[in-house]
C-alpha positions in Angstrom: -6.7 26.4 12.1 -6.9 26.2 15.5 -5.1 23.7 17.8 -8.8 23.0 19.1 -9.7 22.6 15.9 -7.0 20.2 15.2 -7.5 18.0 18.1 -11.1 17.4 16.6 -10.1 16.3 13.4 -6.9 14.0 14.7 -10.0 12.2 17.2 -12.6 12.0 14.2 -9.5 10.0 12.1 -8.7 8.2 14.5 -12.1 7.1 15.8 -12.5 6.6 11.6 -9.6 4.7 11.3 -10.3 2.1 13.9 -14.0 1.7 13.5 -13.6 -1.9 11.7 -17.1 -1.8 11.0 -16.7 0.6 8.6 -15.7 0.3 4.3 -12.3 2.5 3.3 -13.1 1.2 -0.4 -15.9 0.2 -2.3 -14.4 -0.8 -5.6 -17.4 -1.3 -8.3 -17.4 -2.7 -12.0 -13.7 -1.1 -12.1 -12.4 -1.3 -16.0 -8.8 0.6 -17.0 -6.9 0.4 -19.9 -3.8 2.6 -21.0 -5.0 3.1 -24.8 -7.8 2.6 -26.7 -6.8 -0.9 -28.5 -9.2 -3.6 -30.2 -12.9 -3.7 -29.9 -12.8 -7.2 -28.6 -11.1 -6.2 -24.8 -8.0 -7.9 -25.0 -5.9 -4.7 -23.9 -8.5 -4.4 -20.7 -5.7 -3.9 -17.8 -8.3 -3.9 -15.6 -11.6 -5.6 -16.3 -15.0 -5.2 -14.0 -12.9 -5.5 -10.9 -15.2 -4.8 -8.2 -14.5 -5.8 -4.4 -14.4 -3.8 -0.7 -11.6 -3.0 1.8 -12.3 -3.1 4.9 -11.1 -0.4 7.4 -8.2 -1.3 9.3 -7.3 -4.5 7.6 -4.3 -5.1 5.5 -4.6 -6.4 2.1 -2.3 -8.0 -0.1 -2.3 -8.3 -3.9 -1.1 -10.5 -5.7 -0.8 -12.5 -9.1 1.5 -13.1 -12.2 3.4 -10.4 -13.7 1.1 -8.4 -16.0 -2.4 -9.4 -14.3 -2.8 -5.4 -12.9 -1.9 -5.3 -9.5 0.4 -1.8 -10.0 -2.6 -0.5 -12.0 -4.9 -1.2 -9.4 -2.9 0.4 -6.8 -2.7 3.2 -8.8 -6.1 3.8 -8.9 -6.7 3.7 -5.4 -4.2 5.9 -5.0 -6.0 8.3 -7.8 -2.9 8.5 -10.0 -4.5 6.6 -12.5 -8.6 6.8 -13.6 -10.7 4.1 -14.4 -12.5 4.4 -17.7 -15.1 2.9 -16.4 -16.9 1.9 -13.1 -16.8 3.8 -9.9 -14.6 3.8 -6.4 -15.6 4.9 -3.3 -13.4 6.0 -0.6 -14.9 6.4 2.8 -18.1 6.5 1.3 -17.0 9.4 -0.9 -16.8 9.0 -4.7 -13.3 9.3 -5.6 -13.8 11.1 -8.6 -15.0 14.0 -7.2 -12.1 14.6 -5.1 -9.1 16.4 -5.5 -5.8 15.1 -5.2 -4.9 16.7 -2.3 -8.5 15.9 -0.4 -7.0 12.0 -1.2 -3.4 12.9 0.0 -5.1 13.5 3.0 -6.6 10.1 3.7 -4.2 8.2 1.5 -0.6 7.4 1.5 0.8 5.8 -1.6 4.6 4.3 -1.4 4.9 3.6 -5.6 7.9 0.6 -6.2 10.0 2.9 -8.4 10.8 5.5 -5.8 14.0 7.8 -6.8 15.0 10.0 -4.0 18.4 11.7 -6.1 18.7 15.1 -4.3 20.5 15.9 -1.4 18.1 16.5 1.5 18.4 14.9 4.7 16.0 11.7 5.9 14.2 14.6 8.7 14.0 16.7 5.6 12.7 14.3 3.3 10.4 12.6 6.1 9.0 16.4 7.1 8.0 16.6 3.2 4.9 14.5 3.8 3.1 17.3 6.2 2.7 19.5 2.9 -0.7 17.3 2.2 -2.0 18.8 5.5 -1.3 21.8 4.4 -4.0 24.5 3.6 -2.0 26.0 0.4 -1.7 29.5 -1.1 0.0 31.1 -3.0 2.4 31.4 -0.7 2.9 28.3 0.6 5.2 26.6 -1.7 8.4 25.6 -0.7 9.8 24.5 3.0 9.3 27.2 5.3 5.9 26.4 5.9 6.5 23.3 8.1 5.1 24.3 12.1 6.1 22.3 15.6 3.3 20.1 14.6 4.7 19.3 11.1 8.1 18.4 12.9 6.5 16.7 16.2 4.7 14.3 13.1 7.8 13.7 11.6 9.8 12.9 14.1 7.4 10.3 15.4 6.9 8.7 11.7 11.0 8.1 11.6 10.5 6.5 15.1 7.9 4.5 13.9 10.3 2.9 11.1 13.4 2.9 13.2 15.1 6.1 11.3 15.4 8.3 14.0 19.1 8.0 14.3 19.4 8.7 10.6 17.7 12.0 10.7 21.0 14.0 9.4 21.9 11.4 6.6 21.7 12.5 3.2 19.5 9.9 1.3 21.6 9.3 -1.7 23.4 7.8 0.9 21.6 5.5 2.6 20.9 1.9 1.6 18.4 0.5 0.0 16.3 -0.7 3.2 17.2 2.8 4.7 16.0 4.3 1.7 12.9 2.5 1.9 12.3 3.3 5.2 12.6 6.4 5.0 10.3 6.5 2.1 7.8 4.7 4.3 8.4 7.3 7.2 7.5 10.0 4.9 4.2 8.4 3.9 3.3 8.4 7.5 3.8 12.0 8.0 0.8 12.3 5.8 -0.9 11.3 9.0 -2.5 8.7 6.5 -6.0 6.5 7.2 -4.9 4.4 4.5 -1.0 3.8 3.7 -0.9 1.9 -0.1 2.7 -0.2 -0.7 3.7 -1.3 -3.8 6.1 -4.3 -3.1 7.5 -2.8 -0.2 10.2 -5.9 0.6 11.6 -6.0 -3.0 15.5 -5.5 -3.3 15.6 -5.6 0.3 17.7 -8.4 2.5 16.1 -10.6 4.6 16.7 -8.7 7.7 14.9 -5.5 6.4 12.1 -7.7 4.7 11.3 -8.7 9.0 11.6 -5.4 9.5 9.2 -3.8 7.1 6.6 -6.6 7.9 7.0 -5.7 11.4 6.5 -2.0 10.8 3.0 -3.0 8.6 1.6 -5.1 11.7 2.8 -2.3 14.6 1.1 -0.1 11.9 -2.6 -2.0 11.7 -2.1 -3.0 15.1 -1.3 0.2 17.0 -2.6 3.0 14.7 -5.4 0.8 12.9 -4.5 1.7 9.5 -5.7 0.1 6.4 -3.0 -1.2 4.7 -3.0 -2.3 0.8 -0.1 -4.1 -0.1 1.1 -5.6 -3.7 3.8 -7.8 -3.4 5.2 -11.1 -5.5 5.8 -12.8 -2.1 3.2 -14.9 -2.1 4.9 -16.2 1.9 5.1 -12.6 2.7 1.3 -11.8 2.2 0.1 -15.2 3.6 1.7 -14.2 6.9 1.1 -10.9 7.7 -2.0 -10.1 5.3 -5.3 -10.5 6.7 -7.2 -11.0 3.2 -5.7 -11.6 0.0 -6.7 -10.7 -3.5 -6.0 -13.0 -6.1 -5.7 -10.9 -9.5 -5.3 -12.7 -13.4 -5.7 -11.5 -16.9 -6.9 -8.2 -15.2 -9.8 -9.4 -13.0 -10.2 -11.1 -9.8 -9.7 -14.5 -9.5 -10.0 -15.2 -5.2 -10.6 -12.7 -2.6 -10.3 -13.9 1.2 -8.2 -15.0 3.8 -4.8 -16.7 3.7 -6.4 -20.2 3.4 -9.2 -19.6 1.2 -6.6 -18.3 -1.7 -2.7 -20.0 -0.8 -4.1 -23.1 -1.8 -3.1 -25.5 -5.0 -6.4 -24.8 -7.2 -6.1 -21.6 -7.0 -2.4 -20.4 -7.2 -2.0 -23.5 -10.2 -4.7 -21.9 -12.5 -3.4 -18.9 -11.7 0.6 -18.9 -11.9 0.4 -22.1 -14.4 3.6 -24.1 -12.9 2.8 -26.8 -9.7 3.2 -25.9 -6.1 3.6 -26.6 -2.7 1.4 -25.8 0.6 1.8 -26.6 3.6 1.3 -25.3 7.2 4.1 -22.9 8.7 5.1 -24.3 11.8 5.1 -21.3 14.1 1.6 -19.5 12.3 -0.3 -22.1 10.9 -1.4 -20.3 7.8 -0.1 -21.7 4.5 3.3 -21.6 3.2 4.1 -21.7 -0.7 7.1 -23.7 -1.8 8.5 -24.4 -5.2 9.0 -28.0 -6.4 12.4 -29.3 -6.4 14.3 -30.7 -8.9 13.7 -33.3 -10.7 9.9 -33.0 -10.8 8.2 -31.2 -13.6 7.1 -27.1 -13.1 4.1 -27.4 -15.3 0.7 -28.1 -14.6 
């Protein structure tokens, strides 16, 4: 490929990527289940969940433990296939496209991400250019990597702060390096949409700040679409533009921080009382637990 060439495709993803106008997922009658169980549904992970993400928006996911937010993630990402319904993405159907045509468009950052061998962060980052990569039989392997490749890189471990880390082994590193890093390496993908599965989890409260910044600088300055499950219900509120409200495997509330952190809602859903109010810098609506004393059922 030509570096002409390649300056055409980077200005038709960008121009893709922040045309807001524009669908990154159509999501239709979706229905997934791990193993065929009873005839009556019950083991339905998934059932007719059908909704659209808009292009560069970020959209949290969230809901008990069990109601299929992993799952759904999953399928975006096409690690997982939906036994039923169909998923668009971009307009195309994701069925028909191979793995690597999606690792070209999406990034996925699973929540169980082991990173045991001893390469280097710059190492591990530079992995992510092998989805650009036009493979052969050849092409396996490091060795392949171009100036590009390590231009890309090095910008993604700017991006998250990491640049200073480049020579650390990741076995090392701690857990919000580690994640960062992980993140970083997603970027290299030169992704349109970057998919986090509770990207703050395990981290301190310092790196949580710091991974929601890196998600905004992300939406705002590259105008990625960013998916994003997460058990914070505080943590989506603030820094999600939409929220998805899953249950029992189907969606109970899709829109923006006020229509879905609200009492009704997160009661029926979670089954214990809350709290909302306003946060005082934001304005958008803050979750706290009862205190003690006062009963956690509904």
């Amino acid at each position: 490929m030509t570096g002409s060439n390649e300056q055409q495709i980077t200005s038709s993803v960008n121009a893709i990527a922040h045309d807001a106008s524009r669908i990154a997922y159509e999501i239709e009658s979706v229905r997934f289940r791990y193993h065929e169980g009873s005839s009556d549904g019950a083991d339905w992970i998934l059932d007719d969940v059908g909704f659209q993400i808009k292009t560069g928006e970020v959209l949290g996911i969230v809901g008990p433990n069990g109601s299929g937010k992993t799952s759904l993630l999953k399928i975006l990402a096409n690690v997982l296939s939906p036994e039923q319904g169909t998923l668009r993405l971009f307009g195309d159907d994701l069925a028909t496209l191979t793995q690597q045509d999606v690792a070209r468009l999406v990034a996925h950052v699973p929540q169980d991400t082991h990173l045991s061998f001893p390469f280097t962060v710059a190492e591990t980052v530079v992995m992510g250019r092998f989805a650009q990569q036009r493979q052969t039989f050849w092409s396996g392997g490091f060795g392949w990597e171009n100036e590009m490749d390590i231009a890309v890189a090095a910008q993604a471990m700017a991006t998250v702060d990491i640049a200073h880390l480049a020579t650390r082994l990741v076995p090392d590193l701690s857990g919000g390096e580690r994640q960062r890093t992980v993140i970083a390496r997603a970027l290299a993908q030169s992704p349109m949409v970057l998919l986090l599965d509770e990207p703050t989890a395990f981290l301190d409260l310092q790196h949580q700040i710091d991974i929601c910044r890196v998600i905004r600088r992300l939406k705002d300055e590259r105008g990625l679409t960013i998916v994003l499950v997460s058990h914070d219900l505080n943590l989506v509120s603030q820094h999600c533009d939409r929220i998805l409200l899953l249950d029992h495997g189907q969606v109970v509330r899709l829109g923006c921080p006020e229509e879905v952190i609200e009492p009704g809602a997160l009661e029926s859903v979670y089954r214990c009382r809350v709290l909302v109010d306003r946060h005082p810098n934001t304005g958008l609506p803050r979750v706290t637990l009862p205190g003690r004393g006062l009963s956690g059922g509904t």
